[in-house]
Backbone as CSV, one residue per row, in Angstrom:
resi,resn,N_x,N_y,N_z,CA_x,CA_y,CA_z,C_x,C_y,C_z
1,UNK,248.014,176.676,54.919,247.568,177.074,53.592,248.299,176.242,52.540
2,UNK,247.486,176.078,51.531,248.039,174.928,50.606,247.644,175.508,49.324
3,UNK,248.757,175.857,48.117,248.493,176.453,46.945,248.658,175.381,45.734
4,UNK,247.634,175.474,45.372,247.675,174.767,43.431,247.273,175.385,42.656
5,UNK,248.697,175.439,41.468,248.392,176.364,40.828,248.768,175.702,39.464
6,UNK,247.832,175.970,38.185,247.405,175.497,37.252,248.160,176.197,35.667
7,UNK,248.299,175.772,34.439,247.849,176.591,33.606,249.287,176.895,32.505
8,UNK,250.268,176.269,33.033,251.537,176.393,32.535,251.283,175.624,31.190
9,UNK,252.550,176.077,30.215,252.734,175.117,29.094,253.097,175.965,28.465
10,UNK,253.396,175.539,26.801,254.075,175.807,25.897,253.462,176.411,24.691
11,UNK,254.175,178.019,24.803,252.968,178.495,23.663,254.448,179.293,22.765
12,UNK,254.130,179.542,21.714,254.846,180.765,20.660,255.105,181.813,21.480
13,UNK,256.030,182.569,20.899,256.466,184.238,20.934,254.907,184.432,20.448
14,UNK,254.316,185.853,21.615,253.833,186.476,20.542,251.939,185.937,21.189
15,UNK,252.015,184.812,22.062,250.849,184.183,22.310,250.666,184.641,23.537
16,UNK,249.414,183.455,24.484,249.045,184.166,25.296,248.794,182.781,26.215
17,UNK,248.428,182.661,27.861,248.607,181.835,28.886,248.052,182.288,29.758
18,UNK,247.327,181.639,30.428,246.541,182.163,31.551,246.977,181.151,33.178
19,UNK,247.723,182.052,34.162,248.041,180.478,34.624,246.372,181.038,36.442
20,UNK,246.595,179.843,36.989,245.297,180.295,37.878,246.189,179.264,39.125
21,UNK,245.893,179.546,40.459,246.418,179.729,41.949,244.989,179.080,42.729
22,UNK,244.630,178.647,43.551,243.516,177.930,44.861,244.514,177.891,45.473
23,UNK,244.490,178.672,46.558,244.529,178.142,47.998,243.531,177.661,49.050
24,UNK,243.887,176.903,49.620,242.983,175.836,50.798,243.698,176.191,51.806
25,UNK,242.900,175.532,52.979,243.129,175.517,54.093,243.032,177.136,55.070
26,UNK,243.406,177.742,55.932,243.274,179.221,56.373,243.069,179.944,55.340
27,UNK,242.597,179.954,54.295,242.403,181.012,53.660,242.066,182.405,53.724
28,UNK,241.384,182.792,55.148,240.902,183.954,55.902,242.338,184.459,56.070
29,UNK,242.927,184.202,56.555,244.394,184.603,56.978,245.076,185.216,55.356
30,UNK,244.888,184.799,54.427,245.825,185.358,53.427,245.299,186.967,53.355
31,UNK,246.669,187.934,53.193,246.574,189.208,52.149,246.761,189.513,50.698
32,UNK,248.218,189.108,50.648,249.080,188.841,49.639,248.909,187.909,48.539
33,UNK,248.130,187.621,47.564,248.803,186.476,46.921,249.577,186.943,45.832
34,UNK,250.174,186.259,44.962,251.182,186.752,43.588,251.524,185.071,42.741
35,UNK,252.828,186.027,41.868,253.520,185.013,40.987,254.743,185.360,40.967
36,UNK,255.432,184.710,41.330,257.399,184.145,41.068,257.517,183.675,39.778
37,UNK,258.783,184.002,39.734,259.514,183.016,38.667,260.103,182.591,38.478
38,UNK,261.252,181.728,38.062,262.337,181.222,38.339,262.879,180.705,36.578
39,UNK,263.675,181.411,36.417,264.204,180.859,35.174,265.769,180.047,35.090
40,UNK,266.192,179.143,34.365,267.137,178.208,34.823,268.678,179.246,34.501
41,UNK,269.100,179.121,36.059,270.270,179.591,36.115,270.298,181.078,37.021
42,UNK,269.108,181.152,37.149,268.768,182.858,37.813,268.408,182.657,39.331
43,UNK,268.328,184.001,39.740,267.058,184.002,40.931,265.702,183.699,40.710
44,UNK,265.041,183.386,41.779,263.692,183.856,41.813,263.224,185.193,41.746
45,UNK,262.119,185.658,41.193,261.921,187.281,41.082,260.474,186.895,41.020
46,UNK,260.352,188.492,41.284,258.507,188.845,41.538,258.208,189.276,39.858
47,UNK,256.747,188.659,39.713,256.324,189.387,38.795,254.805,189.729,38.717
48,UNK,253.967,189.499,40.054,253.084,190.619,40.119,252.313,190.124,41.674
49,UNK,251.878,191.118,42.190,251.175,190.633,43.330,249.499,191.198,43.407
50,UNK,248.707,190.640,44.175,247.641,191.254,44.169,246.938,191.258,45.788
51,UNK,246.866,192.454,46.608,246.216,192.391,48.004,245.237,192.124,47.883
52,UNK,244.523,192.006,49.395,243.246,191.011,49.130,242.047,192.246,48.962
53,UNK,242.451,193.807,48.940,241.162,194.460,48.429,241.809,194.927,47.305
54,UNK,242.083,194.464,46.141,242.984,194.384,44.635,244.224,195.398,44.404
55,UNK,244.807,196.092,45.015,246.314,196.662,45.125,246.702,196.051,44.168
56,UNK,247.477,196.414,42.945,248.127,195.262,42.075,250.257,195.608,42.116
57,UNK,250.772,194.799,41.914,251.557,195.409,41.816,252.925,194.427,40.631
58,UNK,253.159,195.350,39.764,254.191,194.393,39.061,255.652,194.384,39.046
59,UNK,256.022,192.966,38.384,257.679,194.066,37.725,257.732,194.303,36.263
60,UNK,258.379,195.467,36.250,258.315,196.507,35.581,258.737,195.672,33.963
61,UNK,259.395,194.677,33.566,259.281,193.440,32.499,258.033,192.898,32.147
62,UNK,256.817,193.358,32.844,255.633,192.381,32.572,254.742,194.096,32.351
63,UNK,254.613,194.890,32.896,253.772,195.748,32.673,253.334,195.953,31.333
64,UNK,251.888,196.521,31.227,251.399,195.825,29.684,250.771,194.897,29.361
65,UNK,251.769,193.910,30.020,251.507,192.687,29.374,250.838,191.499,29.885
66,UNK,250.937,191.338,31.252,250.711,190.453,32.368,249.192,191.686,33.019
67,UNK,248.188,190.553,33.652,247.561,191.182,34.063,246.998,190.371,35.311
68,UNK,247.520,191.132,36.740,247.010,189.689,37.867,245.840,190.135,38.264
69,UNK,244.627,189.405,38.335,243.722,189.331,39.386,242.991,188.623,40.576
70,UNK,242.318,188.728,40.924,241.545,187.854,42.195,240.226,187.718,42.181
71,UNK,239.562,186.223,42.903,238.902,186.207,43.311,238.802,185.452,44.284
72,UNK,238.383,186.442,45.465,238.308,186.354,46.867,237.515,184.978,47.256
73,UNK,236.359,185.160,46.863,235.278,184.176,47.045,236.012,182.726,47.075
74,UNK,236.940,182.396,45.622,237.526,181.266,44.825,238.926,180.766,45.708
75,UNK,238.744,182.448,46.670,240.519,182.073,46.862,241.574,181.871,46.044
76,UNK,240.872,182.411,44.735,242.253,181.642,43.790,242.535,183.203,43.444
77,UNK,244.472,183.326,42.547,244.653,184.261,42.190,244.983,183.875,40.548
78,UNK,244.750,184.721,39.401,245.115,184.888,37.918,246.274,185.449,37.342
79,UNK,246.788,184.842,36.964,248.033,185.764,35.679,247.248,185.386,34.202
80,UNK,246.874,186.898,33.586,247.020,186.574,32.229,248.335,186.837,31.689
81,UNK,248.245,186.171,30.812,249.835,186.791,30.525,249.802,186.720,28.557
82,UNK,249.717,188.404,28.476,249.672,188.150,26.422,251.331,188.284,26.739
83,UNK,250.832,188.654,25.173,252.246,188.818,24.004,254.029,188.289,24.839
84,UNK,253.773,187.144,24.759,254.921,186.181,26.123,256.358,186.268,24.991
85,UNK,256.593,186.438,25.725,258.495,186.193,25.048,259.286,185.321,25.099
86,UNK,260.072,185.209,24.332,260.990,184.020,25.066,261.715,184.233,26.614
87,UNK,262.037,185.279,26.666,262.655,185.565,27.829,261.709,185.135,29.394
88,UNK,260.437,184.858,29.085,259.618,184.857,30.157,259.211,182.927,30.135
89,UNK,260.215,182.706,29.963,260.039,180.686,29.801,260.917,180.903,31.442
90,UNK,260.375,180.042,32.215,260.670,179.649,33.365,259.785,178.665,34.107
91,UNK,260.011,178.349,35.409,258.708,178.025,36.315,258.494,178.908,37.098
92,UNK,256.923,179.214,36.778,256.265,180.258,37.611,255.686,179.582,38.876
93,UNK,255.986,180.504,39.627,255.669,180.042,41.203,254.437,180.791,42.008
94,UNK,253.253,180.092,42.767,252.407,180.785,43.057,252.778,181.385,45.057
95,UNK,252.011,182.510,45.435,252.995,182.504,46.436,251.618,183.167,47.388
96,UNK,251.406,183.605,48.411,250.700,183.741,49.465,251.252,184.523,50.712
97,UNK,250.930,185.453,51.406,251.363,186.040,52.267,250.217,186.697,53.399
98,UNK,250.585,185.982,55.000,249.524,186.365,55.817,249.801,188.247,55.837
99,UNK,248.280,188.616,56.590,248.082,189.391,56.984,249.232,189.870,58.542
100,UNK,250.339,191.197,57.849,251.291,191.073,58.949,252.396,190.527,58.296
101,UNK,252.689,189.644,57.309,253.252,189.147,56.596,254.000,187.797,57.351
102,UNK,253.713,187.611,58.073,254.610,186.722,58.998,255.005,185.382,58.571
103,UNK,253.731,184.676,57.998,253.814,183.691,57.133,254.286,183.765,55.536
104,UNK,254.750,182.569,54.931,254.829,182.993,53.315,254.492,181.787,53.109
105,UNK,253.421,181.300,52.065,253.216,180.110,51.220,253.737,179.890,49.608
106,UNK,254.239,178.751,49.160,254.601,178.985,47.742,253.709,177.331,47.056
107,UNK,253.296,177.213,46.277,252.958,176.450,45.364,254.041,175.753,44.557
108,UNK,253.688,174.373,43.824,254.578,173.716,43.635,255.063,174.283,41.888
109,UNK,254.762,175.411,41.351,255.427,175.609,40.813,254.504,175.291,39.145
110,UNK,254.979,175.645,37.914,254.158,175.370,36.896,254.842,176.079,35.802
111,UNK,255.666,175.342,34.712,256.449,175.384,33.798,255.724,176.209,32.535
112,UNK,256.203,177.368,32.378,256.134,178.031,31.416,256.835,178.140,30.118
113,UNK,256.908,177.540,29.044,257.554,177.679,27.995,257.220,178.196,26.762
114,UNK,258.034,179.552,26.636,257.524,180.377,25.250,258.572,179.781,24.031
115,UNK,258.159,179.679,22.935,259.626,179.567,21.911,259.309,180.741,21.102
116,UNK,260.925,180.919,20.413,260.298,181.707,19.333,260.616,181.363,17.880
């Protein structure tokens, strides 16, 4: 499985970003897909996932505000993401998980920058 994921860049406090995920290759095999994040100097952390019959699930910093969805057909997964903060500037990471979980896929990643 192979993830590209789109949509990063540089918006105001206060704006809005839509980032978008394709995976290729086994795609039948995925359950899981989501979004990571990684901000400089931190961990990586979750900030929302979506199963493949729409389960959503966030962290509790984005609720509100972030909204993930899917489409199955596209294979691809969505973050909208309003009213962005500064605190939420990082690289967001797209991520994939088989059925069983056994496998994990991550995408190369896609720079988010809010100012305020």
């Amino acid at each position: 499985v192979q993830l590209q994921a789109s949509g990063g860049g540089l918006v105001q406090a206060g704006g809005s970003l839509r980032l978008s995920c394709t995976a290729s290759g086994t795609t039948f095999s995925i359950n899981v897909m989501g979004w990571y994040r990684q901000a400089p100097g931190k961990q990586r952390e979750l900030v929302a996932t979506v199963t493949k019959d729409g389960n959503t699930n966030y962290a509790d910093s984005v609720k509100g505000r972030f909204t993930i969805s899917r489409d199955n057909v596209k294979s691809t997964v969505y973050l909208q993401m309003n009213s962005l903060k500064p605190e939420n500037t990082a690289v967001y990471y797209c991520n994939a998980r088989t059925w069983g979980g056994n496998y994990v896929y991550w995408g190369q990643g896609t720079q988010v920058t809010v100012s305020s």
